[in-house]
C-alpha positions in Angstrom: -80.2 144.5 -1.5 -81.0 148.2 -2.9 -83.8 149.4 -4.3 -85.4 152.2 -5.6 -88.7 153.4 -3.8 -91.2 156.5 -5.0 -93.3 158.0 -2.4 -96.1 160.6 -3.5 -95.2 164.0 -0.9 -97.8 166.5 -0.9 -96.8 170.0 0.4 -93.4 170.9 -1.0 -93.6 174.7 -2.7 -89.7 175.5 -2.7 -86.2 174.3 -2.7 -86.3 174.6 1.2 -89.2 171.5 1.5 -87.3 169.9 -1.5 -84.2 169.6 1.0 -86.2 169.4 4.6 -87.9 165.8 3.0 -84.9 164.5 1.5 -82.3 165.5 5.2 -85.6 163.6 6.9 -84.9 160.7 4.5 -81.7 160.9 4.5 -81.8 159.9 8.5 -83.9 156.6 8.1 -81.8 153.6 8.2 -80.9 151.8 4.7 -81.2 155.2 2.7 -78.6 155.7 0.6 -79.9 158.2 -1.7 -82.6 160.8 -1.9 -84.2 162.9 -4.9 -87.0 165.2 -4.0 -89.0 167.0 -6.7 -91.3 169.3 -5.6 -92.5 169.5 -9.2 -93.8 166.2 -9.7 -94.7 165.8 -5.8 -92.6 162.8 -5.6 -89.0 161.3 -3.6 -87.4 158.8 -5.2 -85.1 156.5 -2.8 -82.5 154.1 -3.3 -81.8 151.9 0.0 -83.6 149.0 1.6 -85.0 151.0 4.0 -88.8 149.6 4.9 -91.8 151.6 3.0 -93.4 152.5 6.5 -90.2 154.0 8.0 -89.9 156.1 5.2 -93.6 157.1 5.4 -93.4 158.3 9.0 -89.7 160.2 8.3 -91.8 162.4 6.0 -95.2 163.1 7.8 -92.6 163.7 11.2 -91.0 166.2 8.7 -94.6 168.1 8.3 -95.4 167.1 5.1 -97.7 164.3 3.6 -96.5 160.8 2.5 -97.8 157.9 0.8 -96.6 155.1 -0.9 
């Protein structure tokens, strides 16, 4: 079953981090969608990909995740 997860991702300044977070997302199993704003520091994702997985995607991507 989907649902829709917000993680907290500190160090996105640009359009470039927006996308690097959401492509690193985007490769965890169960994503199905991915909204990064670097505004708000947040990624919200739809899937039923676990919390952790999701977690480690971003810090692996450079930046820092929690949930």
């Amino acid at each position: 079953m989907s649902q829709t997860q917000t993680l907290t991702v500190d160090g996105m300044s640009c359009g470039h981090c927006e996308q690097t977070v959401e492509d690193a997302l985007q490769s965890v199993s169960g994503v199905e969608s991915v909204e990064a704003d670097r505004e708000s520091d947040a990624v919200t994702v739809e899937g039923d990909a676990a919390v952790a997985d999701l977690v480690d995607a971003v810090n692996d991507a450079g930046y820092d995740a929690s949930a």
